[in-house]
C-alpha positions in Angstrom: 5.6 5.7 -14.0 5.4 7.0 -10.5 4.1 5.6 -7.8 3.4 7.7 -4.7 1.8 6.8 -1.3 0.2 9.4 1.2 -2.0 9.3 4.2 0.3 8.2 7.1 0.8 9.8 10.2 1.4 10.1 14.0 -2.1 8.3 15.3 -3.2 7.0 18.4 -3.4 3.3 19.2 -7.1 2.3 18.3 -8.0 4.4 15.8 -8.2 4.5 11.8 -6.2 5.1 8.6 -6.3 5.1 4.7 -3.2 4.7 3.5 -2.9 5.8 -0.6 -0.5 4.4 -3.4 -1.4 6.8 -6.4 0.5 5.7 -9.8 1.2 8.1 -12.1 2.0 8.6 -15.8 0.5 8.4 -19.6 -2.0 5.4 -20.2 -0.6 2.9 -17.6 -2.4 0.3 -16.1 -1.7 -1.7 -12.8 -1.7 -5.2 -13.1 -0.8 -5.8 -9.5 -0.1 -4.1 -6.5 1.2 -5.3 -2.9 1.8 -2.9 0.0 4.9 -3.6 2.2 6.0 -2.4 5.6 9.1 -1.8 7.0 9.5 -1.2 11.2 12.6 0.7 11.9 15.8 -1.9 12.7 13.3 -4.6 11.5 12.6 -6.9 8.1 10.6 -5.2 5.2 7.4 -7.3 5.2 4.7 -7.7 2.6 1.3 -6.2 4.2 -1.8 -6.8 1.1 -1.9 -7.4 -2.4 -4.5 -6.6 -5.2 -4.6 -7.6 -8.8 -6.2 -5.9 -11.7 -9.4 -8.0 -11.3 -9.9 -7.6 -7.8 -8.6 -10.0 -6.1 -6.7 -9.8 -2.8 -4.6 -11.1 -0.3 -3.7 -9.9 3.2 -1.4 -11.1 5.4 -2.5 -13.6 8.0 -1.9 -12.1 11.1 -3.5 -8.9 9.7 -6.7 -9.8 7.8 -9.0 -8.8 10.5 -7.5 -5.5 10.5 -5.8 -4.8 7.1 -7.9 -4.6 4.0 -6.6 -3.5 0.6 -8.6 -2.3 -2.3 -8.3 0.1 -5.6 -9.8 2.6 -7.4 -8.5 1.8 -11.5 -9.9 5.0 -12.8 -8.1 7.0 -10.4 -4.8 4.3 -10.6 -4.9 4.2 -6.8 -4.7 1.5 -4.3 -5.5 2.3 -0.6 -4.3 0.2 2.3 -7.8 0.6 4.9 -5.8 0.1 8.7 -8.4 -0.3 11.3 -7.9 -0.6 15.5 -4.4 0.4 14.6 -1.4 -1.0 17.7 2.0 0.0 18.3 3.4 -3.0 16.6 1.7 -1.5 12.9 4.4 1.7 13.9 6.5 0.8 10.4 7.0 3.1 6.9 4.6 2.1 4.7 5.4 1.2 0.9 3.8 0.4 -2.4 4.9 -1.9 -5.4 3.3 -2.9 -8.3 3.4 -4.3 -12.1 2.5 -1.8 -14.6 1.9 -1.4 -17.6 2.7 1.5 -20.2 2.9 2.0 -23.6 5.3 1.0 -25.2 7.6 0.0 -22.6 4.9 -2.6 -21.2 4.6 -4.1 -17.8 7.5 -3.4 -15.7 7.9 -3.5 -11.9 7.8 0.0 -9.9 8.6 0.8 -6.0 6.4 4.1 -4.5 7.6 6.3 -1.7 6.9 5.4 1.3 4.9 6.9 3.7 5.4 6.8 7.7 2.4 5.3 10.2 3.7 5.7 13.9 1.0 4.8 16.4 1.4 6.1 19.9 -0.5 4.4 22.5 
């Protein structure tokens, strides 16, 4: 299983992203997901979660700008950034619980993917 996440950039302070965590391989099936970020010099903190059924959980000081969802036929879970600030300038990672057969569930860190927001 891979996981790979896309969709950062260099953006300017008020706008929008979709961040993407794509998992990859033969039958697999995500039983849960978080997104993490990482500013540089700083503490790798955990952004959003999503489990298999839907539910979620964002980060306090970020639910009225963060949301998470997923798309389980495509294995993806996207990371929906909106009025994005300076502070949210951090590499952006995926983690999750999979599972494959006939390993089974096992836990898997993604790529990351780099958000700087210039204001």
């Amino acid at each position: 299983v891979q996981l790979q996440a896309s969709g950062g950039g260099l953006v300017q302070a008020g706008e929008s992203l979709r961040l993407s965590c794509r998992a990859s391989g033969n039958a697999l099936i995500i039983n849960n997901m978080a997104w993490y970020r990482q500013p540089l010099g700083k503490q790798r903190e955990q952004v959003a979660t999503i489990t298999r059924d839907g539910r979620t959980n964002v980060a306090a000081a970020l639910k009225d700008r963060f949301a998470i969802s997923q798309d389980i036929a495509k294995s993806t879970v996207y990371l929906q950034i909106n009025s994005l600030m300076a502070d949210d300038t951090a590499v952006y990672s995926c983690s999750g619980n999979v599972y494959t057969p006939p390993r089974g569930s096992e836990d898997y860190w993604g790529t990351g993917t780099e958000v700087t927001v210039s204001s």
